[in-house]
N, C-alpha and C positions, 0 to 999 in steps of 0.2 A: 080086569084092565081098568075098569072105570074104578072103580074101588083104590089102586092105586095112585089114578090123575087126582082122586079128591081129597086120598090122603098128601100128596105131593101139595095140592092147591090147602091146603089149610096148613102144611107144613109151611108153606112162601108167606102167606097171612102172617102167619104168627113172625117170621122173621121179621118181614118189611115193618109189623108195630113193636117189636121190639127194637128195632132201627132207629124208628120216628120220635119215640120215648127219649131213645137216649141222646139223642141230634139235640131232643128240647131241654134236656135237663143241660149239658154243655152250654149252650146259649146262653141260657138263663144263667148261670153261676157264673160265666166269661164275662158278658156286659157291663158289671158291677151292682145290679138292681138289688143288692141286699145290702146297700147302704144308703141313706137319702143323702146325702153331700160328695159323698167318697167313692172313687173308682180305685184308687188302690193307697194303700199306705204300709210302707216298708223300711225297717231297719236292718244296718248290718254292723258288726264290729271289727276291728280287725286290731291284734296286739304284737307289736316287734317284738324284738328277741331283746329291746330292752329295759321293756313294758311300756311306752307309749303306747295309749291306748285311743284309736279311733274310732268315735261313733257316726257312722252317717244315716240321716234319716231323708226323710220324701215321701210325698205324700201326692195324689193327682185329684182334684176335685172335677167337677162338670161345671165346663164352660157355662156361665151366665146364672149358675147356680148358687156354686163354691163359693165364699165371699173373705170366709175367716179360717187360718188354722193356728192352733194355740200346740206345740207339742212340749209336752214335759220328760227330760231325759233324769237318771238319776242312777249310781252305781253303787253296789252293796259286797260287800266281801262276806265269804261263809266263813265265820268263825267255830271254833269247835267240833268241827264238822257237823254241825245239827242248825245254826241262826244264823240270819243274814244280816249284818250288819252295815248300815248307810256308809258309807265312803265320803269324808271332807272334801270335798274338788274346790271351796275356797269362795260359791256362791251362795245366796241366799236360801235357806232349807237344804242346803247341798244338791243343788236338781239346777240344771238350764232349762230354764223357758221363755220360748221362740213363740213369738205372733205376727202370722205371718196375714197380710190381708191379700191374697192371689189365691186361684185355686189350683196353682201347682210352686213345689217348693223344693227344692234339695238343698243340704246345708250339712255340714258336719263339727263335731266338735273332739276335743283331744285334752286328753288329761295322762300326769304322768304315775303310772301303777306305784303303789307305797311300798309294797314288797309284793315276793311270789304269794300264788294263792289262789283258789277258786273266785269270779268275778260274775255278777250276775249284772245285767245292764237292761234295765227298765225305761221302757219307752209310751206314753197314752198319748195318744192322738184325740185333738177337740176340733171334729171338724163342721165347722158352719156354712148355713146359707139358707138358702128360702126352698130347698127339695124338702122342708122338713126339720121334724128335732134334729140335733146337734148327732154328727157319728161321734161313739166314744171308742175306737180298737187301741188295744194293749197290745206291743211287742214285748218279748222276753228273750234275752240272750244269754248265754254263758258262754265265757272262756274263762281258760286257765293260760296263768302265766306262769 
């Protein structure tokens, strides 16, 4: 009988720290503390049916932190099935970029698809402020039109 309470009690131990482990790793990854400027930064695409193609970006800094974000967008078509090749959209190095001095930002941009085709859509985030060096994340999208 006792044999069994200490197995039961070191069985609950071992639960309740494997509990407490995973409680702290969720935290820790949720908060944003793996970025010194940045709480989150996200893109998305979306392409009609007559290839108008929309990129919306966003990005969330910390209050009192955040000061600057610089984001570079830029779209590339797969040619030959094997290279990517930049896409003309008509701006300087073919890429928009956005300096945005707030530490939160949404914005989107739109370009008209040249033909059908696999589309890849490049997005780096420079995000500044005084938590530290500059965040640098990279989105990656694809769609096909």
């Amino acid at each position: 009988m006792i044999k069994k309470r200490r197995n039961l009690f070191i069985m609950l131990v071992v639960i309740v720290l494997m509990l407490s482990t995973t409680v702290g790793v969720i935290v820790a990854s949720s908060n944003g503390t793996r970025f010194n400027n940045t709480i989150l930064a996200s893109s998305v695409a979306d392409v009609s049916s007559s290839g108008l193609l929309t990129v919306t970006n966003q990005y969330q800094g910390i209050p009192g932190k955040t000061t600057k974000g610089e984001i570079t967008t830029y779209i590339e078509k797969k040619t030959w099935g094997l290279f990517w090749k930049r896409v003309d959209i008509g701006e300087p190095n073919n890429e928009w970029y956005d300096v945005i001095y707030n530490y939160v930002y949404a914005g989107d941009h739109t370009f008209q698809l040249p033909s059908k085709g696999t589309y890849r859509i490049t997005v780096v985030y420079v995000i500044s402020g005084s938590g530290g060096a500059p965040d640098t994340i990279t989105r990656t999208i694809k769609k096909t039109y």
